[in-house]
C-alpha positions in Angstrom: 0.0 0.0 0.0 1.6 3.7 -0.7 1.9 5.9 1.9 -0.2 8.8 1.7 0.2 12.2 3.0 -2.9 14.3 5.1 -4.2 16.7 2.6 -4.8 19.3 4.9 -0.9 18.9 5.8 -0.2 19.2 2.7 -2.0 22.2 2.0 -0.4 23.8 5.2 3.3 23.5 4.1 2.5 24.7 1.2 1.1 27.3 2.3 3.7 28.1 4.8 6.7 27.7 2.0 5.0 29.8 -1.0 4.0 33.0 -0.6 1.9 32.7 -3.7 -0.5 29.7 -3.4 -0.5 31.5 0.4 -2.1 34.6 -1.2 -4.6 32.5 -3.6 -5.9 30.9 -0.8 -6.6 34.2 1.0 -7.9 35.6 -2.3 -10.0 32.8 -2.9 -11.4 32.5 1.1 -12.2 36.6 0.5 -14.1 35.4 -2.7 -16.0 32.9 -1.0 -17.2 35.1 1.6 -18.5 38.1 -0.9 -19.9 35.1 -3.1 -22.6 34.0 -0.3 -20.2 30.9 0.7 -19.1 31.9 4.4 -18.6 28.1 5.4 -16.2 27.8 2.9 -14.6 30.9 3.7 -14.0 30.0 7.4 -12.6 27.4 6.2 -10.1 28.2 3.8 -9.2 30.9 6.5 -8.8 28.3 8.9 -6.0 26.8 6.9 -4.2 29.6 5.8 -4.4 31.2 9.7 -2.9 27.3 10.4 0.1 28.0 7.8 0.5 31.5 8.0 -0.1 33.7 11.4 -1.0 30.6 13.8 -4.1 30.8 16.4 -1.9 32.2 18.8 -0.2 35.0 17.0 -4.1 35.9 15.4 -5.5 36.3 19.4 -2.6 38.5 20.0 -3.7 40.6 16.6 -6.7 40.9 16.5 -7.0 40.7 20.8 -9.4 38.2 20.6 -9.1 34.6 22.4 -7.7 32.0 20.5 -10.4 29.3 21.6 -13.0 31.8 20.2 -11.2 32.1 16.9 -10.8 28.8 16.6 -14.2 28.0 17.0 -15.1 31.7 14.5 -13.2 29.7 11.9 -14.8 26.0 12.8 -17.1 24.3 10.2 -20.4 25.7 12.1 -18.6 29.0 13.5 -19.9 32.3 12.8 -17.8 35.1 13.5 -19.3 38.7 13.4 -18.3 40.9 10.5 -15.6 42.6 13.1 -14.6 39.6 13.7 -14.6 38.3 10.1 -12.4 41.7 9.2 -10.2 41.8 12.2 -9.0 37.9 10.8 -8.9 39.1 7.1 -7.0 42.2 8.4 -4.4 40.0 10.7 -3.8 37.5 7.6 -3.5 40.8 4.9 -1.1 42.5 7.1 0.8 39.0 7.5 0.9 38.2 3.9 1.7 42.1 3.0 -1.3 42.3 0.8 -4.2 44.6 0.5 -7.9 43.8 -0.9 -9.5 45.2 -4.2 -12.8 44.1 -5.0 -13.9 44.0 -8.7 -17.9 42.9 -9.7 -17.8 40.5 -12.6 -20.7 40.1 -14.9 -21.9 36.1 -14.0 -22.2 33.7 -15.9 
């Protein structure tokens, strides 16, 4: 039988080592969110906070507990949309990026 690696592992390091797929991710979580998919958005935050900033360094941030965040970012969490910022914000400022928002005609 191959071994086989966690996908969500996998995801982290990668993550963690390339600034770019590190930025798609946060990209893709904002796009999520201003889609109507906010699971999916806490989600993908979830894992890029996990490879990035950590829980830890995020309570500091955003002076919020990291229990709390942790749960904010679960599968059933629901942050508030301070909350939802102040975690956007803390991974931006991480990442050194900033957000522009463009409507698309859809398809």
């Amino acid at each position: 039988m191959a071994l086989t690696r966690d996908f969500k592992e996998t995801v982290k390091e990668r993550a963690a080592r390339d600034p770019a797929f590190a930025k798609a991710m946060l990209d893709e979580a904002a796009t999520a969110f201003l889609n109507g998919e906010p699971h999916v958005s806490r989600l993908i935050l979830r894992d890029l906070v996990n490879a990035s900033v950590g829980f830890e360094d995020l309570a500091a941030e955003t002076k919020r507990p990291s229990k709390s965040l942790h749960r904010m970012l679960s599968e059933g969490g629901n942050p508030s949309m301070d909350n939802l910022a102040a975690i956007f914000g803390a991974v931006r400022k991480r990442l050194g990026v900033s957000f522009e928002a463009h409507g698309v005609e859809a398809t």
